[in-house]
C-alpha angles and dihedrals in degrees: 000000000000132000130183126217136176122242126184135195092057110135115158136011098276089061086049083057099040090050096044089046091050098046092045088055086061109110107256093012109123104177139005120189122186133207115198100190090060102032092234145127140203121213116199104186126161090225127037118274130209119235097232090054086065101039083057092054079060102040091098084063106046099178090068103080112181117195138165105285121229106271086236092055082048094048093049090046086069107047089057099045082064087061109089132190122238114264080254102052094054105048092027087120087051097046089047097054095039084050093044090050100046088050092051089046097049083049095053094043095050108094138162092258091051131280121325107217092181085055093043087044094052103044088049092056091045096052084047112055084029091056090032087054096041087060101040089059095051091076110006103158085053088042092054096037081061106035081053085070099068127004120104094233103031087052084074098018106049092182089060087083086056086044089052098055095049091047093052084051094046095047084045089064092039096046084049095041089045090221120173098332102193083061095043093046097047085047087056100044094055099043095047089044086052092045092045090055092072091031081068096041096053094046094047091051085071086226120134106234122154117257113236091208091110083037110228103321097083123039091220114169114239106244142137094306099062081054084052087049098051097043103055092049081063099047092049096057093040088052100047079050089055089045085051 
């Protein structure tokens, strides 16, 4: 069953994640999702909730005030919930950057001899951790609110999602810098084989829960391309290894 409430006191996407985190960790709860434009969420739970159950998940953030919400706001929350974007539309940041950083690539590892794939490989490496970093600070309590949700580490270390963010930073510049690459690509390998292992478990799952890998700043859905994502991170860095 679902059920929509209002919640005030929500400003900015790190309070849509820390609203959401904090609903889904209620007993019998399976899913909160959260729309900000509308101050609302919506509970799905497999037993039926109290109100008050779910104002007290929320009593260590007072600003957050959760009530009934009118039938009619209900009613018109989910039309629109029916109405679905274009596989475009939704992952058209994704798709930009992806496309931006395989151009640049394909530019750094051409070269007068023939192509360099080490070189492609590496710049690659280097615009996406650096533009996958850049997004997750600027918002980093809202990155690791959201990356809490589902990542296998971060669900008991919450700092880990601090920790993450740092760490993709940190491999961009080395990846730029092409510092010891045996070290940079092994780093990369065990932390993107850590991160994938939620990734799967959430899309398996079958629940819609937002992906952090643009940090806070887009609402984008966790799905097979964050597993892409993920996986060819983990390929790359497997393969230059192997070149190594």
């Amino acid at each position: 069953m679902k059920h929509t409430y209002q919640v005030t006191g929500m400003t900015c996407s790190g309070c849509q994640y820390k609203v959401q985190h904090l609903l889904s960790q209620v007993e019998n709860v399976m899913e909160a999702t959260v729309d900000l434009t509308k101050s609302e969420v919506t509970v799905e739970m497999d037993k039926h909730i109290g109100t008050p159950t779910l104002q007290a998940a929320l009593k260590d953030y007072p600003k957050y005030q959760l009530t009934d919400a009118p039938a009619i706001s209900s009613a018109i929350s989910g039309s629109m919930d029916e109405e679905t974007k274009s596989w475009f539309e939704t992952y058209k940041p994704i798709v930009l950057i992806f496309g931006y950083v395989f151009l640049v690539s394909v530019i750094a590892g051409s070269t007068v001899l023939g192509f360099d794939e080490m070189a492609a490989m590496r710049v690659f490496m280097a615009g996406f951790f650096l533009v996958f970093s850049f997004f997750k600070l600027l918002n980093l309590d809202g990155f690791a609110d959201s990356y809490a949700m589902y990542d296998v580490v971060a669900r008991k270390f919450k700092a880990w999602g601090y920790i993450y963010a740092l760490i993709e930073l940190g491999l961009g510049i080395a990846y730029a810098a092409n510092l010891n690459p045996v070290i940079t690509n092994l780093v990369t390998l065990v932390v993107m084989l850590v991160s994938i292992i939620g990734v799967l478990q959430s899309v398996l799952s079958k629940k819609t829960i937002q992906c952090a890998c643009l940090g806070a700043v887009f609402n984008l859905p966790m799905s097979t391309v964050t597993i892409i994502e993920d996986g060819l991170m983990i390929v790359m860095s497997g393969v230059m290894l192997w070149m190594l």
